[in-house]
C-alpha positions in Angstrom: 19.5 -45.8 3.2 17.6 -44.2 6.1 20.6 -41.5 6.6 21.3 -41.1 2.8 16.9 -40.6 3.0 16.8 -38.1 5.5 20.1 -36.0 3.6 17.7 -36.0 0.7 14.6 -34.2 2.0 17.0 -32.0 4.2 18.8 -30.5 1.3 14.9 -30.3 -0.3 13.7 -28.8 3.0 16.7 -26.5 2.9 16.6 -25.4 -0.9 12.5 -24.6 -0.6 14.0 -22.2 2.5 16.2 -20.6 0.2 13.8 -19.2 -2.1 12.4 -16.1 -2.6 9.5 -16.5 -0.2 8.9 -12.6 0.0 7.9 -12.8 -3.6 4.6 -15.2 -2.8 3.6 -12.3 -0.5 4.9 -9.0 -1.4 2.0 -7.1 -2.1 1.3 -3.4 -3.9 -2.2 -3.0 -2.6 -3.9 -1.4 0.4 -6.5 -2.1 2.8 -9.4 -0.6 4.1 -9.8 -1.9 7.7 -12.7 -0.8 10.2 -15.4 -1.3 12.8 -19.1 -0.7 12.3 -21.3 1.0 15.9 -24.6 1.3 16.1 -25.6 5.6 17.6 -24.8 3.9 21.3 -21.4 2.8 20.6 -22.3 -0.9 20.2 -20.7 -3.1 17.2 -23.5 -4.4 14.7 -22.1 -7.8 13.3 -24.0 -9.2 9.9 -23.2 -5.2 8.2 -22.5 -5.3 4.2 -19.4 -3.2 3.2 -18.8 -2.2 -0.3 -15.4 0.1 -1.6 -16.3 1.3 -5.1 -13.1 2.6 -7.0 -13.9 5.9 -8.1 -11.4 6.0 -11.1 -12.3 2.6 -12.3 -15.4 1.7 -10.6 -14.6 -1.6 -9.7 -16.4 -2.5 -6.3 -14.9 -5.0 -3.6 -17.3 -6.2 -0.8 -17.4 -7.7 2.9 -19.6 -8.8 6.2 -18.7 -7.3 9.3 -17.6 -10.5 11.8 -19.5 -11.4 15.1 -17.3 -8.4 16.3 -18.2 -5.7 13.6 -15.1 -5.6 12.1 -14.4 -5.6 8.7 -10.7 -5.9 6.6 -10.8 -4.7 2.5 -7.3 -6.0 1.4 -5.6 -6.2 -2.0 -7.4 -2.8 -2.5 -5.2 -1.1 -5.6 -4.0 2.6 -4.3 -6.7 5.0 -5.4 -10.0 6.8 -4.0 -12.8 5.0 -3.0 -16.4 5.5 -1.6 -17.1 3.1 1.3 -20.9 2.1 1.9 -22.2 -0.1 4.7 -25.9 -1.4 4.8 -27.5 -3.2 7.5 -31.4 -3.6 7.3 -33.1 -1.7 10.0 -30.0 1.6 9.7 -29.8 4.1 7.5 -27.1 3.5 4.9 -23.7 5.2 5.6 -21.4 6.1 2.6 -18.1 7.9 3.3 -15.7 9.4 0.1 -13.6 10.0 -0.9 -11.6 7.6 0.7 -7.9 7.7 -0.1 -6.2 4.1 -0.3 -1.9 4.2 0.0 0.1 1.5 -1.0 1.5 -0.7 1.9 -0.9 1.4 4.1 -4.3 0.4 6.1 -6.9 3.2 5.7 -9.4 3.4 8.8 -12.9 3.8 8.5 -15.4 3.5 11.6 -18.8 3.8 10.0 -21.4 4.5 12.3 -25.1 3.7 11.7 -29.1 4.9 12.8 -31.8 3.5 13.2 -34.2 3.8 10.3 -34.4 2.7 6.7 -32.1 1.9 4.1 -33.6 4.5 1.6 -32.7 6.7 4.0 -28.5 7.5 3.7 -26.2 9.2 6.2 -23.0 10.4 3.3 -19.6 11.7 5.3 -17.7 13.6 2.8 -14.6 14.9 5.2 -11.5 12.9 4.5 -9.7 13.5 8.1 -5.7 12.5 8.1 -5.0 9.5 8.4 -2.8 8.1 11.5 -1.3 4.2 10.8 -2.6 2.9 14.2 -2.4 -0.6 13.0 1.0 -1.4 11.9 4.7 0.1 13.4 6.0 0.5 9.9 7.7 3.6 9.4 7.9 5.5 5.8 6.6 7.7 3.7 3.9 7.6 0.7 4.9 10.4 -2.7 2.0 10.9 -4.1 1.0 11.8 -7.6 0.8 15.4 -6.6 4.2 15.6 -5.4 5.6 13.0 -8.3 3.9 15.3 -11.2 4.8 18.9 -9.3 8.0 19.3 -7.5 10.9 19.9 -10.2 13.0 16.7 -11.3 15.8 18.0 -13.5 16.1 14.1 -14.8 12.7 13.0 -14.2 13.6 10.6 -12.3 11.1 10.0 -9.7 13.6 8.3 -7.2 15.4 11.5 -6.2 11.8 12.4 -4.3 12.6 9.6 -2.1 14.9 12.6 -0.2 11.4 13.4 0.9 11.4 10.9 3.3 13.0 11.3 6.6 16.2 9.4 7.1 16.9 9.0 3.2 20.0 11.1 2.2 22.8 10.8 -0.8 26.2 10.7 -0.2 28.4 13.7 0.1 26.3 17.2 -0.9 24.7 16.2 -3.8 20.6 16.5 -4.0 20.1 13.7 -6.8 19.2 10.4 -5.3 18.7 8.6 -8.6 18.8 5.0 -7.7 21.5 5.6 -4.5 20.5 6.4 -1.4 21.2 5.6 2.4 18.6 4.2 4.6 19.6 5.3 8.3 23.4 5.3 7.6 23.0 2.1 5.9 24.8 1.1 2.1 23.6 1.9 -1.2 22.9 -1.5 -2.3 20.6 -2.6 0.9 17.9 -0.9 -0.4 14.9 -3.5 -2.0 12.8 -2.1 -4.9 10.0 -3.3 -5.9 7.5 -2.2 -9.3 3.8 -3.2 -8.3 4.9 -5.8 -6.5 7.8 -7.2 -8.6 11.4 -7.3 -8.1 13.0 -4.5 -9.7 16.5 -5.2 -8.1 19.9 -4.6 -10.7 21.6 -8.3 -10.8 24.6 -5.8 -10.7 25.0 -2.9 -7.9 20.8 -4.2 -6.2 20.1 -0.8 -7.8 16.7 -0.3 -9.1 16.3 -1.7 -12.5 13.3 -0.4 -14.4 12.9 3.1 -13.8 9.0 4.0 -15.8 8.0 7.2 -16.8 7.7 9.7 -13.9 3.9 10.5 -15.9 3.4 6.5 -15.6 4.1 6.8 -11.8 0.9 7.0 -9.1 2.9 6.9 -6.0 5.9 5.1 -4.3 6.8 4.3 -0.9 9.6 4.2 0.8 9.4 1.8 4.1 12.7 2.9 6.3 12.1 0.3 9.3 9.6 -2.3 11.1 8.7 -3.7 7.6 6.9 -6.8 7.8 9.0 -10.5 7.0 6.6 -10.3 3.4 9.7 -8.4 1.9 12.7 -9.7 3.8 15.8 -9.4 1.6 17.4 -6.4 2.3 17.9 -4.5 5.8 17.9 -1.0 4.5 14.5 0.1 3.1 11.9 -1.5 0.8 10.4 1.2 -1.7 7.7 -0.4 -3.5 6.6 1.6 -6.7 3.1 1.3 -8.1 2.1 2.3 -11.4 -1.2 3.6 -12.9 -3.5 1.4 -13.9 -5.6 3.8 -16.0 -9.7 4.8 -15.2 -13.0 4.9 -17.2 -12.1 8.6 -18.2 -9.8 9.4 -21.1 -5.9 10.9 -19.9 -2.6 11.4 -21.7 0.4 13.6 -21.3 3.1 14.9 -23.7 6.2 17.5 -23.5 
């Protein structure tokens, strides 16, 4: 009975292995990530932090740690403007500040001395270097989805923008088949804000929206974190609009 006990919760222990664990953790968002300084370079712990969507509005808030650092995840890809408060400082806002998906954006506010009604705003955007993460890839934006030519509006032939990403023999369509690094076709993992979107048949990508429906997409090509796991060629994780306060709409 022990033996025949222990079999048991092996094959459970085993099973619970098997599945899908990338899909607990798989994640469309971004993150803001930062550390707040004080004029002399020193890190003021106890600082509020508050990312306001610009699109939508919505506002997401933190406390600097006994370090002064400060993480924002689950952010959804967008522009934001980035306050921090801390009584005795001026207020510092920074904006617009652009949020990629599978991407840390950061932000080192620094603060005065003086009082809140009194606000230091940063309006450069400077370009952003991932210093926090060895993933390599490449973000499309809107403005590349919407304005480079797609004969089939397909937005997954601008994955050729992405360095090591190439079709096989001369051809210049990707559609949903393209090599990662020299690896196959069907190694590739796509993903639609967040979800599967992997062909039972071929692992092709599945669900292809609307190239107008699109916001951005990136493709990882290498050091992507265990959180996706399943295939060894790329992950390209495709996020879709999720509307704003204003009033939009396209037609052709």
């Amino acid at each position: 009975m022990r033996i025949l006990s222990r079999a048991i919760l092996l094959g459970i222990g085993l099973a619970v292995g098997l599945l899908p664990a990338g899909a607990w953790a798989q994640t469309s968002s971004g993150k803001i990530v930062g550390a707040v300084k004080d004029s002399s370079g020193g890190l003021l712990p106890g600082v509020t932090i508050v990312a306001k969507n610009l699109a939508t509005g919505t506002k997401r808030d933190t406390v600097t740690n006994d370090r002064g650092e400060f993480e924002l995840s689950g952010l959804a890809p967008g522009r934001y403007q980035l306050d921090a408060e801390l009584s005795g400082f001026r207020s510092y806002s920074q904006g617009p500040v652009t949020v990629r998906v599978n991407e840390e954006t950061r932000v080192d506010p620094t603060l005065s001395v003086g009082a809140l009604n009194e606000t230091v705003t940063v309006e450069a955007e400077g370009i952003q270097v991932q210093t926090t993460t060895s993933v390599v890839g490449k973000v499309v934006d809107e403005k590349q989805i919407l304005e480079l030519p797609l004969s089939g509006r397909n937005f997954a032939d601008l994955g050729l923008l992405t360095p090591g990403v190439t079709t096989r023999g001369q051809g210049t369509s990707a559609g949903s088949s393209f090599y990662v690094h020299g690896q196959r076709s069907d190694e590739n993992n796509f993903l639609l804000d967040g979800v599967s979107d992997n062909s039972l048949e071929g692992n092709a990508l599945q669900a292809r929206p609307n190239v107008d429906a699109v916001q951005e997409f990136k493709i990882q090509t290498s050091n992507f974190s265990a959180e996706f796991g399943r295939n060894t060629g790329s992950v390209v994780n495709v996020v879709t609009k999720s509307g704003t306060n204003a009033f939009s709409g396209s037609g052709w």
